[in-house]
ZAMIDREN-590972 format. One record per residue (C-alpha): residue number from 1; z, x, y. Coordinates in nm, 3 decimals, m for minus. Last residue first. Example, Ala and Ser with C-alpha at 12.3 -4.5 7.8 and 13.67 -1.06 7.14 Angstrom:
BEGIN
2; 0.714; 1.367; m0.106
1; 0.780; 1.230; m0.450
! end
This chain:
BEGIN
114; 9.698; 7.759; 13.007
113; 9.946; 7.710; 12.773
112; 9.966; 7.443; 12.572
111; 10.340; 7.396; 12.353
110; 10.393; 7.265; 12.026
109; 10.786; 7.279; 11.849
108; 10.698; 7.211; 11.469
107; 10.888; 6.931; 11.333
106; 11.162; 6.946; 11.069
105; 11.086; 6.855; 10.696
104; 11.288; 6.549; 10.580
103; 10.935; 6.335; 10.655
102; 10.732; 6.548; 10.433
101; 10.421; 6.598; 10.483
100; 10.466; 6.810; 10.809
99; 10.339; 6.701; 11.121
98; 10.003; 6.840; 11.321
97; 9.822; 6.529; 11.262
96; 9.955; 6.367; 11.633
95; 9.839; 6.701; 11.764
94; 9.484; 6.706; 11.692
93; 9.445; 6.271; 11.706
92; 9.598; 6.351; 12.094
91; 9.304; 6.613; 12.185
90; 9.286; 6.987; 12.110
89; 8.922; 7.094; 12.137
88; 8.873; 7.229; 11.795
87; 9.056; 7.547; 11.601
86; 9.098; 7.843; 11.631
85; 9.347; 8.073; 11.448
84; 9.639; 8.286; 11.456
83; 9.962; 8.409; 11.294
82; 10.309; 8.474; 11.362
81; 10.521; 8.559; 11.075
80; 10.872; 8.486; 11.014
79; 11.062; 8.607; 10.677
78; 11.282; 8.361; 10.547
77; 11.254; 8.449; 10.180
76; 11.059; 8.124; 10.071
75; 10.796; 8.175; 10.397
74; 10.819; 8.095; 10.761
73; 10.575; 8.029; 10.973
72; 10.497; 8.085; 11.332
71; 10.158; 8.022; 11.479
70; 9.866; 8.109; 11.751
69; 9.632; 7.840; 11.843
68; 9.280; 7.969; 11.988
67; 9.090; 7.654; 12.096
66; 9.215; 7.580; 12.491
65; 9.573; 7.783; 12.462
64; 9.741; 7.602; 12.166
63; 10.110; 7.785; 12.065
62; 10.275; 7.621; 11.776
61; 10.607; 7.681; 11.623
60; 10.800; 7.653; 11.342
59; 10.507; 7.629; 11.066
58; 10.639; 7.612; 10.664
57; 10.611; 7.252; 10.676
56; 10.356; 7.214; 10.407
55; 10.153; 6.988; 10.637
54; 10.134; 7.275; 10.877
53; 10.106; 7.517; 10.643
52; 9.746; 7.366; 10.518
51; 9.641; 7.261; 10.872
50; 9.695; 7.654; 10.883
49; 9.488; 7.703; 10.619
48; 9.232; 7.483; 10.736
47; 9.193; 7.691; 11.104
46; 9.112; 7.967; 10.873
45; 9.387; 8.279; 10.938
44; 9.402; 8.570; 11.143
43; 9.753; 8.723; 11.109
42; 9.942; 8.907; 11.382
41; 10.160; 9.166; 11.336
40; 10.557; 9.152; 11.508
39; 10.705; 9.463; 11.528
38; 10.477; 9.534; 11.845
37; 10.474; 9.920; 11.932
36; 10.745; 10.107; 12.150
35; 11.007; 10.154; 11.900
34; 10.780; 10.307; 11.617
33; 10.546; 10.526; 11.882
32; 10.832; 10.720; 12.006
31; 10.891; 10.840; 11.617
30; 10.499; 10.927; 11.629
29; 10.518; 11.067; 11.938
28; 10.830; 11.276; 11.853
27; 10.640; 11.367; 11.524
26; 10.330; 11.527; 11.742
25; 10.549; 11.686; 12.042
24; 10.752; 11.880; 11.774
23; 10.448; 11.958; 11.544
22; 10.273; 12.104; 11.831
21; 10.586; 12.312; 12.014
20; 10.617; 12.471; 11.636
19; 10.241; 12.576; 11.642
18; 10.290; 12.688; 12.009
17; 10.591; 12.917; 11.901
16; 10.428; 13.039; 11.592
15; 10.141; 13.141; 11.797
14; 10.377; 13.293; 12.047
13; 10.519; 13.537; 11.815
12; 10.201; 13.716; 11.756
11; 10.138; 13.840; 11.387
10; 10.260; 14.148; 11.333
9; 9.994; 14.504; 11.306
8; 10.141; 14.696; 11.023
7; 10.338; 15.014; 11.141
6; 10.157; 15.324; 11.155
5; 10.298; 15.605; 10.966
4; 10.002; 15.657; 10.720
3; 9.689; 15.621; 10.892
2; 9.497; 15.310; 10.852
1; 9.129; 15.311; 10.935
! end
């Protein structure tokens, strides 16, 4: 029962404290989180689509650990992307193919890692 008089109960001051201390920690993670993750995303492609790019000399570089090879290309506005796929056994026929179309086209840099 209210009596006249009596203030009105306030809400407490440390909830509004601990709400604010919430959002705080939450965006600074979040802003954290931007320079600490990968800028670079990785693309999963079909191992004939990146036959594909590699005879359209848009790859730069390839990376061929046992099957999985993982990719840079390059597209019209000179963006970079790395991207992934697997592929066979790499043998000599593999990596002789693995030339652009065009002979004016630079070659892709291929490395094996182990």
């Amino acid at each position: 029962m209210k009596t006249y008089g009596q203030r009105p109960r306030k809400f407490p001051r440390w909830i509004f404290i601990a709400f604010a201390v919430a959002i705080l920690a939450i965006l600074s993670f979040v802003g954290l989180w931007q320079f600490v993750a990968p800028t670079e995303r990785h693309v999963v492609v079909a191992f004939s689509d990146f036959v594909a790019e590699v005879h359209a000399g848009q790859v730069d570089e390839i990376k061929i650990r046992d099957r999985e090879i993982t990719f840079r290309t390059h597209d019209a506005n000179g963006r970079t992307v790395t991207k992934e796929t697997v592929g066979p056994a790499p043998d000599q026929a593999l990596v002789a193919s693995l030339k652009p179309d065009d002979p004016d086209k630079p070659l892709p840099k291929i490395y094996f890692e182990k």
